[in-house]
SEMI-626657 format. One line per 10 residues: their letters; for each residue x, y, z of N, C-alpha, C. Coordinates in steps of 0.1 Angstrom, whole numbers. Example, Ala and Ser with C-alpha at 12.3 -4.5 7.8 and 13.67 -1.06 7.14 Angstrom:
<atoms>
as = 132:-57:78:123:-45:78:132:-33:78 | 128:-22:71:137:-11:71:129:0:79
</atoms>
This chain:
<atoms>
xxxxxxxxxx = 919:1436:1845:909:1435:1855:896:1428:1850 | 888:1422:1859:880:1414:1857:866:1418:1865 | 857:1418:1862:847:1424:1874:832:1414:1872 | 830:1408:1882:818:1397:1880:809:1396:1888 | 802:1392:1887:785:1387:1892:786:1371:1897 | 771:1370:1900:772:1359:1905:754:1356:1902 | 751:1340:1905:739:1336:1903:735:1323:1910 | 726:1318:1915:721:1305:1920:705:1301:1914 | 703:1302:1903:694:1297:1892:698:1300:1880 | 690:1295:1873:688:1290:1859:684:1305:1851
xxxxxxxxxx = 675:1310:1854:668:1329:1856:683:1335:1860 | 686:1336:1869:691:1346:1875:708:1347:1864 | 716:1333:1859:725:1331:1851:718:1350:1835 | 706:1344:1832:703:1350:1823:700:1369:1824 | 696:1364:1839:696:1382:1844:712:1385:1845 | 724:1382:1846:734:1382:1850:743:1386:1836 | 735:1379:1828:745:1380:1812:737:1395:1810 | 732:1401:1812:723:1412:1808:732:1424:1811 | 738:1421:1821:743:1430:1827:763:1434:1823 | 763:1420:1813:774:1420:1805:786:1419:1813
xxxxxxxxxx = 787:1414:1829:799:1409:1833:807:1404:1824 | 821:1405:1832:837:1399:1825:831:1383:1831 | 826:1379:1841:825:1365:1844:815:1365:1854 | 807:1355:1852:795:1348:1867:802:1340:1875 | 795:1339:1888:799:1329:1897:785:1323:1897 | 789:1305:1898:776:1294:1899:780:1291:1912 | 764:1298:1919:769:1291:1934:762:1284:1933 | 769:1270:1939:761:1258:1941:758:1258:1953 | 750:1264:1958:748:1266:1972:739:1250:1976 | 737:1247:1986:728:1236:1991:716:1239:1989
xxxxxxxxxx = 705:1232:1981:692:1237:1979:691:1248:1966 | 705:1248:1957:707:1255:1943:701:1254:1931 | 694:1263:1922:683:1260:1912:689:1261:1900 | 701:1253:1898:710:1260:1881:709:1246:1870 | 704:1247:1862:705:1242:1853:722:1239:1843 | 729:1229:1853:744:1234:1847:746:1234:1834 | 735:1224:1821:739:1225:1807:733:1233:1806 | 718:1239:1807:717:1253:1800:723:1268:1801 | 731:1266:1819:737:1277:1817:751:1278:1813 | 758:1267:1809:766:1261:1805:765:1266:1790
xxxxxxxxxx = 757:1266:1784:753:1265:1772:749:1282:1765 | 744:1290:1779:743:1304:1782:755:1309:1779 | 761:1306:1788:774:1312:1791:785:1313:1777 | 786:1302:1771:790:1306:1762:787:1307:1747 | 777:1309:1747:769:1317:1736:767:1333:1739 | 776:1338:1748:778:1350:1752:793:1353:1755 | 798:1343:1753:811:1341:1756:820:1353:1770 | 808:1343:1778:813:1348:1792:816:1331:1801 | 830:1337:1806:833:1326:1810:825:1327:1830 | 832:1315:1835:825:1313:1847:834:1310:1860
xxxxxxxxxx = 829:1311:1870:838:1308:1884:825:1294:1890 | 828:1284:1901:823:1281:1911:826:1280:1921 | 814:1282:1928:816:1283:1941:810:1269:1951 | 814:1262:1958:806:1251:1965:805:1252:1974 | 789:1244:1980:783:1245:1992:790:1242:2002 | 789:1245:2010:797:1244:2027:780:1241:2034 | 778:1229:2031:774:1221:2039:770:1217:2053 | 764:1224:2062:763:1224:2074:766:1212:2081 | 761:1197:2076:765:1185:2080:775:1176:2072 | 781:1183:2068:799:1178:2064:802:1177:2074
xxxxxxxxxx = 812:1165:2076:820:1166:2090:832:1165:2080 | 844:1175:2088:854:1175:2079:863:1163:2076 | 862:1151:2082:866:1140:2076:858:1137:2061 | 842:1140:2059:841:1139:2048:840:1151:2036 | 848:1158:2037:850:1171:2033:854:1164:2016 | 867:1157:2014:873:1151:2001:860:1142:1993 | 851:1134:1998:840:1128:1992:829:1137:1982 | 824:1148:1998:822:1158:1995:820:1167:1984 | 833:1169:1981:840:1180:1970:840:1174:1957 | 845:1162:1959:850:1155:1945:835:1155:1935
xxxxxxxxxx = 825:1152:1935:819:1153:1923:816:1169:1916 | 818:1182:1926:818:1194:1920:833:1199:1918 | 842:1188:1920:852:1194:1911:854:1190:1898 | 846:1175:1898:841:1175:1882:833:1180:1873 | 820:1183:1879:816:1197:1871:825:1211:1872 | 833:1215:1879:844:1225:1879:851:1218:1862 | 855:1211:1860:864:1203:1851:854:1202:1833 | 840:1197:1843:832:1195:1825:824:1215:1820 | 828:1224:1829:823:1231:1825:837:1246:1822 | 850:1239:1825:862:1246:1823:859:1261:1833
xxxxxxxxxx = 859:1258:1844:853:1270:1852:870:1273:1854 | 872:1288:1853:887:1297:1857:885:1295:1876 | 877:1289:1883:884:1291:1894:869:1277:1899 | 879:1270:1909:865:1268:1919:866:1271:1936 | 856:1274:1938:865:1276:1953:854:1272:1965 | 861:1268:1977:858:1260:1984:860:1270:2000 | 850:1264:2011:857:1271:2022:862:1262:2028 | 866:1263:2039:876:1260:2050:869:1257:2066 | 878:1248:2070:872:1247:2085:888:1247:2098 | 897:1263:2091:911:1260:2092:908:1270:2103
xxxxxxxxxx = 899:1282:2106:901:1296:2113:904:1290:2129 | 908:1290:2136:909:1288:2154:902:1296:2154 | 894:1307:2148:885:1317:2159:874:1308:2162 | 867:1298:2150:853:1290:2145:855:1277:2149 | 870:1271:2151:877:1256:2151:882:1251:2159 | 882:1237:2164:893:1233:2173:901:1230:2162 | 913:1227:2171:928:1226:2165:923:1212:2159 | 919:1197:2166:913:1186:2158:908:1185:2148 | 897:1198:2146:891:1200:2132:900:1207:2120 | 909:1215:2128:918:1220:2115:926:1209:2109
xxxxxxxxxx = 937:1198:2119:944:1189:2116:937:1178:2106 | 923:1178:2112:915:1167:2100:911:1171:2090 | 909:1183:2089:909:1193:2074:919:1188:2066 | 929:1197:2071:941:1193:2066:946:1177:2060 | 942:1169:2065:942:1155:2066:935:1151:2051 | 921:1158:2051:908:1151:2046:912:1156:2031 | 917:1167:2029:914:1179:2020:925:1170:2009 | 933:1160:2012:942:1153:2000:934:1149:1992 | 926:1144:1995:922:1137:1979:912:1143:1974 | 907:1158:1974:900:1168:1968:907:1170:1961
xxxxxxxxxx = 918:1176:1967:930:1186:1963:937:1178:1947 | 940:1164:1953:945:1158:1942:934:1156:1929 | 921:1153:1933:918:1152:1921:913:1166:1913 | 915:1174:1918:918:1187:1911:925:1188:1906 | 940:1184:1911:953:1192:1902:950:1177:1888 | 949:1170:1892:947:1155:1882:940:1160:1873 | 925:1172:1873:918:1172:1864:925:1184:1856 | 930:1194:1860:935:1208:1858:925:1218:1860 | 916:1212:1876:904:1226:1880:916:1238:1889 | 916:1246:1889:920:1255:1899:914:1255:1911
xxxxxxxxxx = 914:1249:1923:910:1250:1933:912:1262:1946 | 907:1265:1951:911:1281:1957:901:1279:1970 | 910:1288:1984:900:1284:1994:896:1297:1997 | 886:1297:2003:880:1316:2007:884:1317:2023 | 885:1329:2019:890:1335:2039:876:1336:2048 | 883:1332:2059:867:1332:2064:879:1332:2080 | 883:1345:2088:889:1343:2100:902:1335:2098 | 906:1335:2089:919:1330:2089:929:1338:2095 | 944:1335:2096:952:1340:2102:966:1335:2091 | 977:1341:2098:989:1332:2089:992:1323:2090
xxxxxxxxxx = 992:1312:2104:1002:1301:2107:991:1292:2093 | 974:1295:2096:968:1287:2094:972:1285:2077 | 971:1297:2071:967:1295:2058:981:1292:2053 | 998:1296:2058:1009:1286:2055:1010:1274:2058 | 999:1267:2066:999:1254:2065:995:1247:2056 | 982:1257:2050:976:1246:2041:985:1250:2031 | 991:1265:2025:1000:1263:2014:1012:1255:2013 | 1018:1256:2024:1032:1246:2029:1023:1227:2022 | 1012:1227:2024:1006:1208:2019:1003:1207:2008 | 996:1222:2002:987:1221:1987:995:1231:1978
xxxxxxxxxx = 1005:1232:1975:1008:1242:1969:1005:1253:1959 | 996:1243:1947:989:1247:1939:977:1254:1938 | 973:1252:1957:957:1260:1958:961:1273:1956 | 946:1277:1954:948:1293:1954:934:1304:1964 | 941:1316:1964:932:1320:1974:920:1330:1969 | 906:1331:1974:898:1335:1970:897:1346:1983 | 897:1359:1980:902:1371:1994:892:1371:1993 | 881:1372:2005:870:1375:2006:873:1390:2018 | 870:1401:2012:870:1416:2020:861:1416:2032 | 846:1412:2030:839:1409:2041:843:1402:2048
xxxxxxxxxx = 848:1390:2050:847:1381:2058:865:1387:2065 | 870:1392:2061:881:1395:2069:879:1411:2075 | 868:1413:2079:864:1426:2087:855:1418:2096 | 848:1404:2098:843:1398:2112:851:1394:2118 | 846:1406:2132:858:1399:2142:871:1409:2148 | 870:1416:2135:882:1421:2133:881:1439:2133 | 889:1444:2140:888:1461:2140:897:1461:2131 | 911:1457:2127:919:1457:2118:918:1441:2102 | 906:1448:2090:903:1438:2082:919:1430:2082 | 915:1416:2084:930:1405:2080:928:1404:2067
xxxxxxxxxx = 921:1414:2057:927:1411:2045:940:1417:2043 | 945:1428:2052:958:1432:2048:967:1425:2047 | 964:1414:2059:979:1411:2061:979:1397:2050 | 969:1396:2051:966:1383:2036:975:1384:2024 | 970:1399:2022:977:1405:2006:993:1406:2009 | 996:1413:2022:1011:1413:2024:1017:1395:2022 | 1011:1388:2032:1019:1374:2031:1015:1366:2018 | 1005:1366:2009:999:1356:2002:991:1357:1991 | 1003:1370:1984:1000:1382:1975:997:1370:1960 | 1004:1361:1962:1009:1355:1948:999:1343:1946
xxxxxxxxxx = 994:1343:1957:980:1332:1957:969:1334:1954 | 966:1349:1958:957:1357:1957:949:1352:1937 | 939:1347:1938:930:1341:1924:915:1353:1917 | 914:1357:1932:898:1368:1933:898:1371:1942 | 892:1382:1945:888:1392:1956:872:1391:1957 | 867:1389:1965:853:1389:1966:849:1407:1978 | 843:1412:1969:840:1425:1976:826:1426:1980 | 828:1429:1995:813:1435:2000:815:1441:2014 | 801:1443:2018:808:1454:2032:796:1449:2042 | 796:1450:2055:794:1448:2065:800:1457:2077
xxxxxxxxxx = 791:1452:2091:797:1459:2105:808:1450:2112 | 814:1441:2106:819:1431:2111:825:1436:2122 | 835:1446:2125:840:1449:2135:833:1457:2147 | 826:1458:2146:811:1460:2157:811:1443:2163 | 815:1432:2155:809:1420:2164:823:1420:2174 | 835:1426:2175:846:1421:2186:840:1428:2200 | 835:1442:2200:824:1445:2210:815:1434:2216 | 806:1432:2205:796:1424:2211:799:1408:2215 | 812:1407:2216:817:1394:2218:824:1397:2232 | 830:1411:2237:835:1409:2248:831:1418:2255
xxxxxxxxxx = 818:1419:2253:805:1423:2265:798:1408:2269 | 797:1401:2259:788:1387:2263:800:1379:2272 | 819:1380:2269:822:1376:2276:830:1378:2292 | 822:1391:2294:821:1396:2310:810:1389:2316 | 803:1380:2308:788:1376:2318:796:1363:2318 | 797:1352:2306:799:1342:2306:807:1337:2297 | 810:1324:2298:823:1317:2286:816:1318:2271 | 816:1326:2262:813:1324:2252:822:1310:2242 | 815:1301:2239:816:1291:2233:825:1295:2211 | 833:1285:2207:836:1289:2193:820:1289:2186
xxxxxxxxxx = 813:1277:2190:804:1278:2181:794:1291:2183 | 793:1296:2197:783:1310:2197:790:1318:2186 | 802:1320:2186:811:1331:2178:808:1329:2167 | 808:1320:2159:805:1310:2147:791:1318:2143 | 783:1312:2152:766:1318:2147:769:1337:2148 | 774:1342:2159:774:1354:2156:777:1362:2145 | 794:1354:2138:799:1359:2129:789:1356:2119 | 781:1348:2118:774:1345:2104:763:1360:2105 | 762:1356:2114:747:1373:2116:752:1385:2110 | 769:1387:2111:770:1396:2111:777:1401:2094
xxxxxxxxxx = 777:1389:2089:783:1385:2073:771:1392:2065 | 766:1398:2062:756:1408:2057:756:1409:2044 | 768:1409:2036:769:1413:2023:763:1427:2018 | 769:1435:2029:754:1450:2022:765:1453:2012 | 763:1461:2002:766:1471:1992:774:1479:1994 | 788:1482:1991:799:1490:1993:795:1505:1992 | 799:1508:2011:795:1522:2015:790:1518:2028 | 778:1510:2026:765:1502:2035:773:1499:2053 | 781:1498:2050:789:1491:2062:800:1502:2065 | 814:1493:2072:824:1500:2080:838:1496:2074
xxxxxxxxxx = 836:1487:2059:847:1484:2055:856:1494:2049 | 869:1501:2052:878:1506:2046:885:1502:2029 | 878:1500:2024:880:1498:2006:888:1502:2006 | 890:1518:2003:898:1528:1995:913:1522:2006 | 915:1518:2012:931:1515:2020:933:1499:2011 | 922:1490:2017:927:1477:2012:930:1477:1997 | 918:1484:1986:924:1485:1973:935:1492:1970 | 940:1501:1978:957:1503:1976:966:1496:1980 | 963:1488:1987:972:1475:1997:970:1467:1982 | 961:1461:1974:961:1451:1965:973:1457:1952
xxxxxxxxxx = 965:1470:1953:977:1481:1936:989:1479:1942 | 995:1478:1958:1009:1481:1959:1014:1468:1953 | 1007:1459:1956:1014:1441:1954:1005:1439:1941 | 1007:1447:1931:999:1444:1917:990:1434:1914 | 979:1436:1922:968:1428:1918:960:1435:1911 | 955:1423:1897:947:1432:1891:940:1423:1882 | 934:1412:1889:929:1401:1884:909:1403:1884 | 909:1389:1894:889:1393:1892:886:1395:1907 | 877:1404:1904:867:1406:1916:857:1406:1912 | 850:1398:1923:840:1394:1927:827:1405:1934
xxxxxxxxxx = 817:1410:1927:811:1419:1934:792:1411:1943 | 796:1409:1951:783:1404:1956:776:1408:1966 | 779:1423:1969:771:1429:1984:756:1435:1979 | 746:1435:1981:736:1441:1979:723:1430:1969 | 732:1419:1962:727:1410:1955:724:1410:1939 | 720:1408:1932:726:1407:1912:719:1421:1909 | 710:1424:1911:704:1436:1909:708:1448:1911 | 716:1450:1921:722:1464:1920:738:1463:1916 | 738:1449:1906:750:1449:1901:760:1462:1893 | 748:1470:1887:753:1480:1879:757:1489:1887
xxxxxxxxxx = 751:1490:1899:757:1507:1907:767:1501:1914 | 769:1488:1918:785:1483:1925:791:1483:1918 | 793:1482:1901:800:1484:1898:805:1492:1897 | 799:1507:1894:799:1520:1893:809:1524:1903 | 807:1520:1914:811:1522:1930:823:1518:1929 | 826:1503:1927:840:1499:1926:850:1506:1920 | 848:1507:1904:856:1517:1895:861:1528:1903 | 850:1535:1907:854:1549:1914:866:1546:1923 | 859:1541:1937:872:1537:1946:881:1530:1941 | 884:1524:1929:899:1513:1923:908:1525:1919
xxx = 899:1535:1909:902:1549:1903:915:1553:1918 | 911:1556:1929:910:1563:1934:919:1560:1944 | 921:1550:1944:932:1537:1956:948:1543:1952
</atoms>
């Protein structure tokens, strides 16, 4: 097992090593303050290795999603990162079916120049379902999946990370853990739609509202079930701890152990 942190500066890489993670995540978020050779340079003079993460871009249109991607899967490549991972614009709860097919479409020549370089590319759940995510594995085979626990409780009274781990156990690269009300938003989605047509994109902005990242406990996520759903299908790779933010990394961790203990 693997248990990691995460950072989006140049500071925050160094508060991060402090804390003596198995691994950081570099989010290159849009508007990101990381110095890739010094923390590059951080990292392993502590010999801690690294994940990334890339920006999901509000004005990507997913035809240029492959353009896009390709120069951070070169820095994925010059900094030998164990995973990079990317989101998706596959979910039908957030998508039309045109936007998923041109995903699908667009995502070749990311994909390829990843496997070309030997980055690990991996997509994060975000409202996925099964047809969707055997499609993209049925085209990309070599991607891999980044389980995100929060984001499979918006929306949702029953988290879809179960069924994730049941179908797509072997894909499975990280777990990203945090907790939220997400399942409070299927209420507040079908009270707004007794007045009127709620739109994907209202659902879209709602689910973001409701993506919180609090601190394991903080919310309504069932851990202690889904961490026994991962131990039944022997997972025992990295997770990702990011609910509450780098600072209370020490007591999530604390937290985690306990409930893994205990799954």
């Amino acid at each position: 097992m693997e248990i990691g942190t995460f950072a989006r500066t140049t500071k925050q890489v160094q508060e991060a090593l402090s804390y003596k993670p198995d691994f950081i995540e570099l989010r290159l978020d849009v508007g990101h303050d990381l110095d890739l050779s010094g923390s590059c340079s951080a990292l392993k003079d502590s010999g801690v290795r690294c994940t990334i993460h890339l920006p999901s871009n509000p004005d990507w249109r997913p035809i240029e999603l492959s353009q896009g991607l390709l120069p951070y899967i070169d820095i994925g490549r010059r900094l030998d990162a164990d995973l990079v991972t990317i989101h998706t614009t596959l979910s039908s709860l957030f998508y039309r079916d045109e936007d998923i097919d041109t995903y699908l479409t667009s995502l070749e020549m990311a994909y390829d120049a990843a496997v070309e370089s030997g980055v690990p590319l991996a997509v994060e759940t975000l409202g996925l379902y099964y047809t969707e995510l055997r499609l993209l594995f049925d085209d990309f085979p070599e991607l891999k999946l980044v389980l995100d626990l929060g984001h499979g409780q918006l929306l949702a009274t029953r988290n879809r990370a179960f069924a994730h781990i049941e179908a797509f156990d072997k894909y499975i690269a990280m777990v990203n853990v945090h907790d939220n009300k997400g399942m409070d938003l299927v209420q507040e989605v079908l009270e707004q739609k007794k007045k009127r047509q709620v739109s994907r994109e209202e659902i879209r902005e709602l689910a973001l509202n409701y993506d919180t990242h609090l601190p394991i406990g903080k919310g309504k996520i069932d851990f202690l079930s889904l961490f026994k759903k991962l131990k039944q299908h022997s997972y025992d790779g990295k997770f990702l701890l990011i609910g509450g933010g780098l600072s209370s990394f020490d007591t999530e961790r604390e937290t985690f152990l306990e409930l893994w203990r205990d799954a």
